[in-house]
PDB file of the backbone (N, CA, C, O) and the ligand in Angstrom, with CONECT records:
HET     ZN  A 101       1
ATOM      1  N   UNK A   1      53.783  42.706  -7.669  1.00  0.00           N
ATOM      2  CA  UNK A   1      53.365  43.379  -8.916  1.00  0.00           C
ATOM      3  C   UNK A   1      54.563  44.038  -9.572  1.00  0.00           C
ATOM      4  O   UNK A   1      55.315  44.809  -8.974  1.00  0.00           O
ATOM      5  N   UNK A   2      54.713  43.612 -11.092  1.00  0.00           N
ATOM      6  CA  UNK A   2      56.330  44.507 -11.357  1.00  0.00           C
ATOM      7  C   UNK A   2      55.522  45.107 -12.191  1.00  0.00           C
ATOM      8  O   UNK A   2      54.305  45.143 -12.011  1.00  0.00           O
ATOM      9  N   UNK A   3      56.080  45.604 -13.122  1.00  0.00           N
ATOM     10  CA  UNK A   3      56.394  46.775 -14.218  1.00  0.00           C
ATOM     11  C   UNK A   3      55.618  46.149 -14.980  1.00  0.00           C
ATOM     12  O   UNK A   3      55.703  44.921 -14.994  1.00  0.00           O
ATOM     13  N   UNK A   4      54.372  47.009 -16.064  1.00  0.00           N
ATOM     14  CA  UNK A   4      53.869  46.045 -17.322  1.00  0.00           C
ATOM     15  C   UNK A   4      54.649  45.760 -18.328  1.00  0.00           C
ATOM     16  O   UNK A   4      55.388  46.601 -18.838  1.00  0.00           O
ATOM     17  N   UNK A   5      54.561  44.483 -18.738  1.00  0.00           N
ATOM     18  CA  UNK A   5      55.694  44.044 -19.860  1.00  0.00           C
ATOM     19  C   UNK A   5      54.871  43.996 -20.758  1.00  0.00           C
ATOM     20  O   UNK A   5      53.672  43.736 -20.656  1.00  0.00           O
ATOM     21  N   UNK A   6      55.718  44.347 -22.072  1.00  0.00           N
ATOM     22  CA  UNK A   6      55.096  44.679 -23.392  1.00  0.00           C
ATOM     23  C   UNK A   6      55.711  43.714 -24.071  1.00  0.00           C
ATOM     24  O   UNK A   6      56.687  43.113 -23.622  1.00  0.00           O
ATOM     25  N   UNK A   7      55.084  43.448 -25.431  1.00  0.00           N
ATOM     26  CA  UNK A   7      56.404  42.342 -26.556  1.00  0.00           C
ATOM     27  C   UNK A   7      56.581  43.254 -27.371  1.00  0.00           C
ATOM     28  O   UNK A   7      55.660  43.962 -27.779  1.00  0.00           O
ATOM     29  N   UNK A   8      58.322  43.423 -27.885  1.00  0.00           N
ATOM     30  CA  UNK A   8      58.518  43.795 -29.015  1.00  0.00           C
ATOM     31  C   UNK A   8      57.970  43.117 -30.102  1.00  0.00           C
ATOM     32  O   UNK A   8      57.793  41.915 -29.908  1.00  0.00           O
ATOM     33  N   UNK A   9      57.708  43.477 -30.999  1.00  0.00           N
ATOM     34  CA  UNK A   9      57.272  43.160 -32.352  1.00  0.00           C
ATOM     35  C   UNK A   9      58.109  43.496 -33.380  1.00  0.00           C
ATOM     36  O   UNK A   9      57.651  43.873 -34.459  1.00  0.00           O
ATOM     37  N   UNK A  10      59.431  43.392 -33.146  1.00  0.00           N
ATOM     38  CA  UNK A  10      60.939  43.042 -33.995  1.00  0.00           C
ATOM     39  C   UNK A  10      61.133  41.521 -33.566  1.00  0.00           C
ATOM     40  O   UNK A  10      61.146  40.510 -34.268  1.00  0.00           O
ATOM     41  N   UNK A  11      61.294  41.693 -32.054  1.00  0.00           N
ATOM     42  CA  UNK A  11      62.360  40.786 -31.773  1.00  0.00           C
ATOM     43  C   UNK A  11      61.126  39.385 -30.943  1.00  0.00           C
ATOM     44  O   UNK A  11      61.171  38.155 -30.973  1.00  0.00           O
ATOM     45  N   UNK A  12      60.319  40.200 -30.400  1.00  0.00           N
ATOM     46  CA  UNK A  12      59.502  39.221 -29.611  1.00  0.00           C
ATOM     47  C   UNK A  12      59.338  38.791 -28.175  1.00  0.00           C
ATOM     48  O   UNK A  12      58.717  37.923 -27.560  1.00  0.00           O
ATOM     49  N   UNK A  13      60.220  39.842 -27.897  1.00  0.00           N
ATOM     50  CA  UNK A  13      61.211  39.457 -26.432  1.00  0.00           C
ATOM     51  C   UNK A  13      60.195  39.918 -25.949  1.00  0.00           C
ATOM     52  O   UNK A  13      59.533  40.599 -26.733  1.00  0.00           O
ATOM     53  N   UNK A  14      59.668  39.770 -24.587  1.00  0.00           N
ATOM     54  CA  UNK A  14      58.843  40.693 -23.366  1.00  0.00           C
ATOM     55  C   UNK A  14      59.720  41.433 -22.621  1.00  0.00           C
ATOM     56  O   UNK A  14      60.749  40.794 -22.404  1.00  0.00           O
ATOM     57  N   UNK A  15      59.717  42.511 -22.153  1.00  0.00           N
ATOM     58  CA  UNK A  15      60.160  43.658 -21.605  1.00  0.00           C
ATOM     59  C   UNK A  15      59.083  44.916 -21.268  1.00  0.00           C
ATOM     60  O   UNK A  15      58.060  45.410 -21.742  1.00  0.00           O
ATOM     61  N   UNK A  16      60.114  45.123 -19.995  1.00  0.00           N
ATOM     62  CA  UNK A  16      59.192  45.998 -19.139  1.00  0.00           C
ATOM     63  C   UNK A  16      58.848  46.919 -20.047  1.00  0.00           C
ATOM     64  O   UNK A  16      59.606  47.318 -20.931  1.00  0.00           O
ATOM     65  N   UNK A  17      57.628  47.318 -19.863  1.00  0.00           N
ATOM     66  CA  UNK A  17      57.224  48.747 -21.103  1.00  0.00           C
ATOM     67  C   UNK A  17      58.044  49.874 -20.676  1.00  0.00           C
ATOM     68  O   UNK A  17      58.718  49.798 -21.703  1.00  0.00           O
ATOM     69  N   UNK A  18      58.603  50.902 -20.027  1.00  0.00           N
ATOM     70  CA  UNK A  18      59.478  51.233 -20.212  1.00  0.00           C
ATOM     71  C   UNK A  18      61.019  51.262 -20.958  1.00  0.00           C
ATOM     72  O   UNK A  18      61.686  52.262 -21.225  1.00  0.00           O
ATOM     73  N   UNK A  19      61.285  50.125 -21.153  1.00  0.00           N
ATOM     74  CA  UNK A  19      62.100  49.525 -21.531  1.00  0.00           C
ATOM     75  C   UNK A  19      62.608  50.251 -23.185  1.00  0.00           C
ATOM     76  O   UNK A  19      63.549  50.815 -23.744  1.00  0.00           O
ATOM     77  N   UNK A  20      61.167  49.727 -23.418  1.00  0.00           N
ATOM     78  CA  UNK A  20      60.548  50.048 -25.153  1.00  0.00           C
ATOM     79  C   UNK A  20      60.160  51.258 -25.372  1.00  0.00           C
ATOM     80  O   UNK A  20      59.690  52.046 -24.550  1.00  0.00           O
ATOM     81  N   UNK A  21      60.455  51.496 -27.060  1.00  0.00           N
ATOM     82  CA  UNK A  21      59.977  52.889 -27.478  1.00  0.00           C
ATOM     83  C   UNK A  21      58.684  52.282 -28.152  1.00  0.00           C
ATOM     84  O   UNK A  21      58.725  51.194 -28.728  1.00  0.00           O
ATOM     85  N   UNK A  22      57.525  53.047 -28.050  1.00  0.00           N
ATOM     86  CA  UNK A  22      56.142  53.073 -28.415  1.00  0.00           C
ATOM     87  C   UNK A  22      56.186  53.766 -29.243  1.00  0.00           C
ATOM     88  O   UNK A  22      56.662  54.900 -29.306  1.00  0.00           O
ATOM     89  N   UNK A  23      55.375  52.768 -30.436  1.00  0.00           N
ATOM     90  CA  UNK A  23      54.693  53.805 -32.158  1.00  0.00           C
ATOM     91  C   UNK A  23      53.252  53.904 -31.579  1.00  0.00           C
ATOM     92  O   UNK A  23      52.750  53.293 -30.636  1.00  0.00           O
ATOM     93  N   UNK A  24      52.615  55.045 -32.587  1.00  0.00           N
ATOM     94  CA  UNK A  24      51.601  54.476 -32.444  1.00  0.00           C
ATOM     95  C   UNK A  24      51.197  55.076 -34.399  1.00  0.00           C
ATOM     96  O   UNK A  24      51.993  55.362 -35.294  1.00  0.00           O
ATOM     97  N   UNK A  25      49.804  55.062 -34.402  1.00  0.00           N
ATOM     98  CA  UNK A  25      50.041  55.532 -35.930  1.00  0.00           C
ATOM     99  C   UNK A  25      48.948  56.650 -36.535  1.00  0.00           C
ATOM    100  O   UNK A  25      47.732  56.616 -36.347  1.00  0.00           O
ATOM    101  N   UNK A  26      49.479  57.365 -37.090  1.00  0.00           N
ATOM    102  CA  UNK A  26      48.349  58.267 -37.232  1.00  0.00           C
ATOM    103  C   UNK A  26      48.464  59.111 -38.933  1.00  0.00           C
ATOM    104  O   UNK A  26      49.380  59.723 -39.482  1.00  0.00           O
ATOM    105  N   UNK A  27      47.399  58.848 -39.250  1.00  0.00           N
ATOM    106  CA  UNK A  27      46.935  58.628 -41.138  1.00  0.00           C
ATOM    107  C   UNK A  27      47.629  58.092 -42.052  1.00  0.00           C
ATOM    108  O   UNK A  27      47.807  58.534 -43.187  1.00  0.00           O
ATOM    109  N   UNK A  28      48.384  56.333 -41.219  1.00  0.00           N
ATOM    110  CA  UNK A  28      48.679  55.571 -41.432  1.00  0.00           C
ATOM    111  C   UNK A  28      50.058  55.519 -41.414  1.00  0.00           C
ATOM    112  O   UNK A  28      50.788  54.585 -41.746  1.00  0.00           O
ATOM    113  N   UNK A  29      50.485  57.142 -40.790  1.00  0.00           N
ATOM    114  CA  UNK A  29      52.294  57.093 -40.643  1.00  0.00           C
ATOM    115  C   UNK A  29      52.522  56.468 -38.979  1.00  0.00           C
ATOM    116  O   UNK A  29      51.846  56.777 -37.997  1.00  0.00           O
ATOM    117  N   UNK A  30      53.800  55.414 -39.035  1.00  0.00           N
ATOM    118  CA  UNK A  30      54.332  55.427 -37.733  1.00  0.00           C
ATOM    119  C   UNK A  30      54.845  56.557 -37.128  1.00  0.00           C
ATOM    120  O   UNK A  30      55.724  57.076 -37.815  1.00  0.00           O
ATOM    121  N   UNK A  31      54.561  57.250 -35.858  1.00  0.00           N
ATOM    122  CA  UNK A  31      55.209  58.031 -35.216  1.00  0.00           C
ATOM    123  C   UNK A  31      55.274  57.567 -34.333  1.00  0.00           C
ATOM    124  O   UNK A  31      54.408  56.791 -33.930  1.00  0.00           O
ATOM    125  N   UNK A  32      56.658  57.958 -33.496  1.00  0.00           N
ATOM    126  CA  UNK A  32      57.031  57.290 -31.783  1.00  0.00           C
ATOM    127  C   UNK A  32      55.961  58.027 -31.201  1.00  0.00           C
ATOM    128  O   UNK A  32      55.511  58.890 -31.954  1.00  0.00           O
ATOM    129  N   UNK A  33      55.372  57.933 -29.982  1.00  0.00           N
ATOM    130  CA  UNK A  33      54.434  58.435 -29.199  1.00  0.00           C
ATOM    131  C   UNK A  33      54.842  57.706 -27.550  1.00  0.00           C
ATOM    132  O   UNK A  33      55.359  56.602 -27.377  1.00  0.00           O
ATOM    133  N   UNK A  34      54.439  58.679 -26.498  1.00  0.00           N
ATOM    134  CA  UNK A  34      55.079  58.471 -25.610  1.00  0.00           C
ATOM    135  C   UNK A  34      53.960  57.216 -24.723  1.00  0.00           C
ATOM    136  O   UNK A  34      53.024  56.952 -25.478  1.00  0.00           O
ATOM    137  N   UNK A  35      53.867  56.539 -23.558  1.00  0.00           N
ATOM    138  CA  UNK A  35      53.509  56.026 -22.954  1.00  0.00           C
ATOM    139  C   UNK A  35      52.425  56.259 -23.058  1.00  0.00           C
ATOM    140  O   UNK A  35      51.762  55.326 -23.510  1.00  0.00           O
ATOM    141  N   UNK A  36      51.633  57.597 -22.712  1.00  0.00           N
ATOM    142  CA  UNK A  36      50.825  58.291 -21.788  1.00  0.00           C
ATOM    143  C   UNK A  36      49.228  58.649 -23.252  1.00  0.00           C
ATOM    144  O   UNK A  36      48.030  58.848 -23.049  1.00  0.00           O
ATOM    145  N   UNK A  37      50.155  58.567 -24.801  1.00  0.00           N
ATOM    146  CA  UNK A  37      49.263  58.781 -25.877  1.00  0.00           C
ATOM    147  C   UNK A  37      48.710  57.507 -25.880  1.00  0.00           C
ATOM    148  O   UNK A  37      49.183  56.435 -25.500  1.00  0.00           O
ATOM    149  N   UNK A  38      46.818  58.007 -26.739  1.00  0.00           N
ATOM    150  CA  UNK A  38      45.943  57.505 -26.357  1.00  0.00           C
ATOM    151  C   UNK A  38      45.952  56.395 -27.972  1.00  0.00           C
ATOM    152  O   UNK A  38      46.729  56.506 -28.921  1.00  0.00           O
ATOM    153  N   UNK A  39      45.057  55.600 -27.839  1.00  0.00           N
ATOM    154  CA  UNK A  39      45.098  54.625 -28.863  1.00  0.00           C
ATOM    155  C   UNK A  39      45.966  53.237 -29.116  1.00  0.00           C
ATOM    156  O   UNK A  39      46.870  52.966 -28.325  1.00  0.00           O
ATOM    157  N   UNK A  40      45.794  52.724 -29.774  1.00  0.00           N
ATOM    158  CA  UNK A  40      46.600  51.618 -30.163  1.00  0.00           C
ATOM    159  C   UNK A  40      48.407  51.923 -30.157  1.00  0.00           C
ATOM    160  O   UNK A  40      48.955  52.888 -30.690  1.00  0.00           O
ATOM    161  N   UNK A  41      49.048  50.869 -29.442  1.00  0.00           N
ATOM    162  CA  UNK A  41      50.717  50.991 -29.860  1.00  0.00           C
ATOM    163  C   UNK A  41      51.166  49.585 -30.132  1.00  0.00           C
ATOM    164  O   UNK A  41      50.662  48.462 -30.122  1.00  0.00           O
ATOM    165  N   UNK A  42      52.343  50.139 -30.380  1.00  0.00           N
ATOM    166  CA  UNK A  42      53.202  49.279 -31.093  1.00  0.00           C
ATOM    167  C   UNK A  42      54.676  49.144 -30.492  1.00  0.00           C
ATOM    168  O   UNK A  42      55.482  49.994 -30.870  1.00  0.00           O
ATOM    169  N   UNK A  43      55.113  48.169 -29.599  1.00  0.00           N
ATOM    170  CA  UNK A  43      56.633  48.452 -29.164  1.00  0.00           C
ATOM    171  C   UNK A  43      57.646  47.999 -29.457  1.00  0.00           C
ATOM    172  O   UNK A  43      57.641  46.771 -29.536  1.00  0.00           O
ATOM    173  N   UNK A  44      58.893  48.668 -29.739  1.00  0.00           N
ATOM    174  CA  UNK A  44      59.787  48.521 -30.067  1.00  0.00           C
ATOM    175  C   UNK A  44      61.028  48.418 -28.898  1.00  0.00           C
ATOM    176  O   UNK A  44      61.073  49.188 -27.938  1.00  0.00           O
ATOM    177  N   UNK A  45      62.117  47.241 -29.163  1.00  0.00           N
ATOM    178  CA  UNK A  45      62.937  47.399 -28.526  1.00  0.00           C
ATOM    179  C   UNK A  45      64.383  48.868 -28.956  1.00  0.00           C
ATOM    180  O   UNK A  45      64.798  49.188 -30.070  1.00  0.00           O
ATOM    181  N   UNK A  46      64.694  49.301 -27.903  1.00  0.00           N
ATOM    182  CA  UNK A  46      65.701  50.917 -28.193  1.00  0.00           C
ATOM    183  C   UNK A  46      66.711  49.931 -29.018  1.00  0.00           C
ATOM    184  O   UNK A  46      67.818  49.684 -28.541  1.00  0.00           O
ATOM    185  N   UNK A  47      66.158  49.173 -30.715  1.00  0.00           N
ATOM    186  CA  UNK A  47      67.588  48.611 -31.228  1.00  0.00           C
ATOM    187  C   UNK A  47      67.315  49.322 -32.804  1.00  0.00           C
ATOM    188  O   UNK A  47      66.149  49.495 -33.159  1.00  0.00           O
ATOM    189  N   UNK A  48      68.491  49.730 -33.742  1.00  0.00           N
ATOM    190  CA  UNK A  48      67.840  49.163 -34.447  1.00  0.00           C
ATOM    191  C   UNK A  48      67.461  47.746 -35.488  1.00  0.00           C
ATOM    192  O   UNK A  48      66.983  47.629 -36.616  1.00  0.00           O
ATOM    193  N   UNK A  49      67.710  47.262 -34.960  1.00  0.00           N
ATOM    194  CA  UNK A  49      67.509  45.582 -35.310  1.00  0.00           C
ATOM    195  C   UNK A  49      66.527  44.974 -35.122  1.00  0.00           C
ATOM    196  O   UNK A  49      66.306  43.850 -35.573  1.00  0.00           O
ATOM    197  N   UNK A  50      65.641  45.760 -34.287  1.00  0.00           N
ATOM    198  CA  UNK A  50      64.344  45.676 -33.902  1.00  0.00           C
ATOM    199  C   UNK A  50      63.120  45.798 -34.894  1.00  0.00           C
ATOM    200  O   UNK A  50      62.308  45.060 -35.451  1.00  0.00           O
ATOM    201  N   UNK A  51      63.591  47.779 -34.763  1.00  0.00           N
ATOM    202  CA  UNK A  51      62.809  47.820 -35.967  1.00  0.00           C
ATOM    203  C   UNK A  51      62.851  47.911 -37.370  1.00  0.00           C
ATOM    204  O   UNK A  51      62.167  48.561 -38.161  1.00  0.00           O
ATOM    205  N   UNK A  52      64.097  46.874 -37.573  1.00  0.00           N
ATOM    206  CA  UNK A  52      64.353  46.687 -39.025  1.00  0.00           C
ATOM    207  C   UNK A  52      63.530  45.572 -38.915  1.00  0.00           C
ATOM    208  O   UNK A  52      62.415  45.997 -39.220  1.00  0.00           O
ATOM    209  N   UNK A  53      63.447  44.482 -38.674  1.00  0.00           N
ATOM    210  CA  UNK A  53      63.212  43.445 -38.093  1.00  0.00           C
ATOM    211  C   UNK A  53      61.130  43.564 -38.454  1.00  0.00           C
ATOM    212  O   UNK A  53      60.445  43.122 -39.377  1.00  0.00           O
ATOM    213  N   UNK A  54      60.763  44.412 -37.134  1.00  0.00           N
ATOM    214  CA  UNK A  54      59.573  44.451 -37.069  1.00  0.00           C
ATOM    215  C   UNK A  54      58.872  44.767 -38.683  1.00  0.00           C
ATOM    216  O   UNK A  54      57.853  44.375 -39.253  1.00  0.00           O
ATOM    217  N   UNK A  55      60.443  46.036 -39.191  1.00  0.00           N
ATOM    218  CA  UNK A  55      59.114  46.420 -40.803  1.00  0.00           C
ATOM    219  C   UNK A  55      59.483  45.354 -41.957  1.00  0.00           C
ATOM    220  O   UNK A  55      58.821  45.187 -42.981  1.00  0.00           O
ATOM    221  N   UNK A  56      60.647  44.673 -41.609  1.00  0.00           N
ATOM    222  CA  UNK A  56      60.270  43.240 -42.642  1.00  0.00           C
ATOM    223  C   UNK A  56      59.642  42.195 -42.536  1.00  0.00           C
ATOM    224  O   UNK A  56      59.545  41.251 -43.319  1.00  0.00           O
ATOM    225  N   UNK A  57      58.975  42.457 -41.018  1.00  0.00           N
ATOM    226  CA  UNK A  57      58.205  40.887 -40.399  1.00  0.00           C
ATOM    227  C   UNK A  57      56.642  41.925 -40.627  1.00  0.00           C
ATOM    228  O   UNK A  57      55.700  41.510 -39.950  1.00  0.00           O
ATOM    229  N   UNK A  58      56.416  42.877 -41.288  1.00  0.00           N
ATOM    230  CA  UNK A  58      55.285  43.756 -41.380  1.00  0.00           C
ATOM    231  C   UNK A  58      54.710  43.641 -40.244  1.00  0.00           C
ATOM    232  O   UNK A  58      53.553  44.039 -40.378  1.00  0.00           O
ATOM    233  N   UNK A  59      54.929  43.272 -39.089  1.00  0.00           N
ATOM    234  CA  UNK A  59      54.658  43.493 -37.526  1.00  0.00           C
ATOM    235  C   UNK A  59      53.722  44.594 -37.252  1.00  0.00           C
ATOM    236  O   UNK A  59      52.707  44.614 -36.557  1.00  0.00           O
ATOM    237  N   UNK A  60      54.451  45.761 -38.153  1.00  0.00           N
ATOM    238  CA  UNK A  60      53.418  46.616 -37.498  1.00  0.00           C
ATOM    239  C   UNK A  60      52.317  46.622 -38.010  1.00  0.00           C
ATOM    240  O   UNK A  60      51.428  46.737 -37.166  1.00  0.00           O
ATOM    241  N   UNK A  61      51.728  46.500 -39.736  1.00  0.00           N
ATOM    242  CA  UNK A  61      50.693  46.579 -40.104  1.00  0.00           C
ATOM    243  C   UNK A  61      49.919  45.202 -39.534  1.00  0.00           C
ATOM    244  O   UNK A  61      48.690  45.225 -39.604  1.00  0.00           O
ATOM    245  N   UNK A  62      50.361  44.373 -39.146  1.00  0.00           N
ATOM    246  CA  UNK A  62      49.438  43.584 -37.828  1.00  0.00           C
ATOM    247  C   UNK A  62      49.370  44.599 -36.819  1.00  0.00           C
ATOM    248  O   UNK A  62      48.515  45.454 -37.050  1.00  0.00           O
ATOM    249  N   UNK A  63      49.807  44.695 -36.120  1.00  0.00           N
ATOM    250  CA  UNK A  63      49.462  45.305 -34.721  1.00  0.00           C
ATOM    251  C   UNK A  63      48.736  46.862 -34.919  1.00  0.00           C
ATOM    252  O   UNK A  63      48.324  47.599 -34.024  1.00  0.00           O
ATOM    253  N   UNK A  64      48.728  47.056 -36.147  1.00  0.00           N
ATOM    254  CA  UNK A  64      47.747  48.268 -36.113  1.00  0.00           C
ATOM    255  C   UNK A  64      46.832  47.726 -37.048  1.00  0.00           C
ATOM    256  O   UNK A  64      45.745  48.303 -37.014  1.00  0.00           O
ATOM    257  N   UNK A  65      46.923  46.718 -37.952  1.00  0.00           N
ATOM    258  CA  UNK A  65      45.287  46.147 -38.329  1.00  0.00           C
ATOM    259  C   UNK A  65      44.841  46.617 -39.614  1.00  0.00           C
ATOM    260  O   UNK A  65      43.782  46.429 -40.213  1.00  0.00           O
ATOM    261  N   UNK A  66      46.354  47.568 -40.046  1.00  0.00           N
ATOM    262  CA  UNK A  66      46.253  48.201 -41.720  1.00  0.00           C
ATOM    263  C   UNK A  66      47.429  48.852 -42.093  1.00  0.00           C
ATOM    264  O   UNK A  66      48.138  49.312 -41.197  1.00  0.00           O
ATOM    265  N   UNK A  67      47.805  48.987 -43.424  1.00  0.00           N
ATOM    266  CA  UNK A  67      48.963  49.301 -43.817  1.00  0.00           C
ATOM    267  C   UNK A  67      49.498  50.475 -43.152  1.00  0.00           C
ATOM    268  O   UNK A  67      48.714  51.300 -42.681  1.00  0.00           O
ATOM    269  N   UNK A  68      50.573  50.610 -43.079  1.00  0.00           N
ATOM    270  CA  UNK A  68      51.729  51.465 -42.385  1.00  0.00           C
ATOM    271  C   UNK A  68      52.673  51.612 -42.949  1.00  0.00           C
ATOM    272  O   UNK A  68      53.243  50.637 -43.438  1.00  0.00           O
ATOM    273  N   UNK A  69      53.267  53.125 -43.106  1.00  0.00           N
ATOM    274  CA  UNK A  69      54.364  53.715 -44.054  1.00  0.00           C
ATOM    275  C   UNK A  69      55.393  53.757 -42.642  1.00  0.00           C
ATOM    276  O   UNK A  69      55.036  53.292 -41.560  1.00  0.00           O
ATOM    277  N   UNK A  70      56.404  54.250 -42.827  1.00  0.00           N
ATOM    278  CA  UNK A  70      57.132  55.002 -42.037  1.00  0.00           C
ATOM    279  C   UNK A  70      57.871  55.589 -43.009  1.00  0.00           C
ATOM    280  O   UNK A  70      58.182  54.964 -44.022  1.00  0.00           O
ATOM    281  N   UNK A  71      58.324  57.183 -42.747  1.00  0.00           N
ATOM    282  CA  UNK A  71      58.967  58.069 -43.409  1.00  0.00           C
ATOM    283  C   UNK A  71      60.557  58.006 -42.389  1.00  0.00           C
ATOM    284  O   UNK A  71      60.727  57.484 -41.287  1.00  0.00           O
ATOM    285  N   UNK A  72      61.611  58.806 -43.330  1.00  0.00           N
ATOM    286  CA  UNK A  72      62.915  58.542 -43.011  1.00  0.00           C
ATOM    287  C   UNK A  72      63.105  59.550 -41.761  1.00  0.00           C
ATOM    288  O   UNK A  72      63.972  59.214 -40.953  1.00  0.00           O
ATOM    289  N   UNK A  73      62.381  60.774 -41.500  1.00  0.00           N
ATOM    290  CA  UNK A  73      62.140  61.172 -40.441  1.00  0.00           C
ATOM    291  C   UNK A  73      62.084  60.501 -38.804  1.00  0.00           C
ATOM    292  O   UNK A  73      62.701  60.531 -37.740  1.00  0.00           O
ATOM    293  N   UNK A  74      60.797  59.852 -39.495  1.00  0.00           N
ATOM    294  CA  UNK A  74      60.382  58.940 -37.857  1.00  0.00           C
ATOM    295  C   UNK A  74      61.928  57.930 -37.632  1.00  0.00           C
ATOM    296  O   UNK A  74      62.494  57.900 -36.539  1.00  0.00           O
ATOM    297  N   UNK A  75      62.441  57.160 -38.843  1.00  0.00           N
ATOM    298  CA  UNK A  75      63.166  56.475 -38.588  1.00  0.00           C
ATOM    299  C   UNK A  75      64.612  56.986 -37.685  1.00  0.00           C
ATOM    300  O   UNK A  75      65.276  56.376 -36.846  1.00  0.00           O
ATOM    301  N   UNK A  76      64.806  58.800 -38.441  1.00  0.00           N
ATOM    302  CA  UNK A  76      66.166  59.074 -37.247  1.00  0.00           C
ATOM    303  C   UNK A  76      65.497  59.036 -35.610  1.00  0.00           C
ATOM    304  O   UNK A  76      66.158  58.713 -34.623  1.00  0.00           O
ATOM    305  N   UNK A  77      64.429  59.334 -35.593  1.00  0.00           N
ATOM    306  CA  UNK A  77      63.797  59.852 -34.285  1.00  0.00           C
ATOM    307  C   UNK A  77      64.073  58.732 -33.765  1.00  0.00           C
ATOM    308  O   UNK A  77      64.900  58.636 -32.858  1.00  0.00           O
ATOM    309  N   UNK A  78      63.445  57.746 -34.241  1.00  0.00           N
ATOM    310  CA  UNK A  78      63.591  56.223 -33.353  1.00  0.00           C
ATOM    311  C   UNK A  78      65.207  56.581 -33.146  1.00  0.00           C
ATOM    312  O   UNK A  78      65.469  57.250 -32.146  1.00  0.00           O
ATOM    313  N   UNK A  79      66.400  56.155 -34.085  1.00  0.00           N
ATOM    314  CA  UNK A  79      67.763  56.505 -33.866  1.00  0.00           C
ATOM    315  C   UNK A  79      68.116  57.509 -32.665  1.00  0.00           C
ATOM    316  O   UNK A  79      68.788  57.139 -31.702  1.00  0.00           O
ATOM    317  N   UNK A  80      67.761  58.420 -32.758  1.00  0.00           N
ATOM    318  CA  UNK A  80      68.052  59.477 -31.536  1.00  0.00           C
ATOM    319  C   UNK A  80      67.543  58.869 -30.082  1.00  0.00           C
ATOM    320  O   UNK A  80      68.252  58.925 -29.078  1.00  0.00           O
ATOM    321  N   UNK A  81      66.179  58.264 -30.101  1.00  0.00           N
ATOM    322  CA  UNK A  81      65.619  57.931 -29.006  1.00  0.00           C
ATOM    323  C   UNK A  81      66.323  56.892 -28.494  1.00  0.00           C
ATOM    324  O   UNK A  81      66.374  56.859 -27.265  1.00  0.00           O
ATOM    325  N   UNK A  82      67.158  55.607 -29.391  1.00  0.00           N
ATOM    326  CA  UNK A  82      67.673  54.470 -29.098  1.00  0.00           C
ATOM    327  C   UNK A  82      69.259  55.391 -28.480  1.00  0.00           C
ATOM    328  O   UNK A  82      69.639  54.917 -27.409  1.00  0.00           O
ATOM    329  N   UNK A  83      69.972  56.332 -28.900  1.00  0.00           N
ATOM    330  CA  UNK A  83      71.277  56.548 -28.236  1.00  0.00           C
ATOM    331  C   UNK A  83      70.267  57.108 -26.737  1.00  0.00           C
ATOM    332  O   UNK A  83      70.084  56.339 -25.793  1.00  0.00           O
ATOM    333  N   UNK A  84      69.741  58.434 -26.758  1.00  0.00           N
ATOM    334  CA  UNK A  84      69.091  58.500 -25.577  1.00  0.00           C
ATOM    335  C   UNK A  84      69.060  57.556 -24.417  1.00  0.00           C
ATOM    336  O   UNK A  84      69.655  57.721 -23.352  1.00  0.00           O
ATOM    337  N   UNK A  85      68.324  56.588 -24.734  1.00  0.00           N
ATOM    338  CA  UNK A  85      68.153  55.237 -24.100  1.00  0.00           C
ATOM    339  C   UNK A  85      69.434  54.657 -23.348  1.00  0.00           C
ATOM    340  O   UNK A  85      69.419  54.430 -22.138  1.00  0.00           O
ATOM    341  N   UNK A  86      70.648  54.414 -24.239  1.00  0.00           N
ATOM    342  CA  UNK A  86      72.417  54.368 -24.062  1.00  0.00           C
ATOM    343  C   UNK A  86      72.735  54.603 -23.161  1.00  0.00           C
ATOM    344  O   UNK A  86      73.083  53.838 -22.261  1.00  0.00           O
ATOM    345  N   UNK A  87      72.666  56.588 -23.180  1.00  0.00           N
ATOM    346  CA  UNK A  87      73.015  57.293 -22.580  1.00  0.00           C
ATOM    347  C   UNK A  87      72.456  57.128 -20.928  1.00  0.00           C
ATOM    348  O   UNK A  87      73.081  57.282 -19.878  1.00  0.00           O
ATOM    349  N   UNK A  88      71.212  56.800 -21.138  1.00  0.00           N
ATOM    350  CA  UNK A  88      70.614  56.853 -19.693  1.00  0.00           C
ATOM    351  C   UNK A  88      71.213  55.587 -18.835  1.00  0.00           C
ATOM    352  O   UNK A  88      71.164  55.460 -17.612  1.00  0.00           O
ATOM    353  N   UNK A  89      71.762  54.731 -19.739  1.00  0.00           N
ATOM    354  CA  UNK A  89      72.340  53.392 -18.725  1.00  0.00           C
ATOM    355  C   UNK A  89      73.623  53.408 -18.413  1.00  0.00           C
ATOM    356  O   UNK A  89      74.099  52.514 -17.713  1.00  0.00           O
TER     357      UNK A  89
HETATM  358 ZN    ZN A 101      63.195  43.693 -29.801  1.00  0.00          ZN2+
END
């Protein structure tokens, strides 16, 4: 039994869910949300190429099933979370 693998929805790749930073969405804004939050997600690989990728392939408003903003906020957060990620390897 390994690790659950998730697909990015930038890139497409499968990777261990850990791996990935998780959106999930709430009154239709993307926010990162950790593993453990409840509801629908969305994963991203720690790039950003990923989720440039995912919001021109509108990836996410599939995987959440209705339109989706993201504000320039969420977008440094993802940024911070992807060096984080770096750092830990
Ligand atoms: Zn990816």
């Amino acid at each position: 039994m390994g690790a659950p693998e998730r697909t990015c929805v930038g890139c497409r790749r499968r990777r261990p869910q850990g791996d990935l930073i998780r959106f999930a969405l709430r009154d239709g804004q993307l926010t990162l949300a950790g593993p453990e939050a409840p509801g629908r997600g969305a994963y991203v690989c720690p790039a950003q190429s990923c989720l440039e990728a995912a919001l021109e392939r509108r990836a996410f408003a599939r995987a959440f099933r209705g339109p989706v903003t993201i504000d320039k906020a969420t977008v440094h957060e993802f940024a911070v979370a992807c060096e984080r990620r770096k750092a830990v390897r």
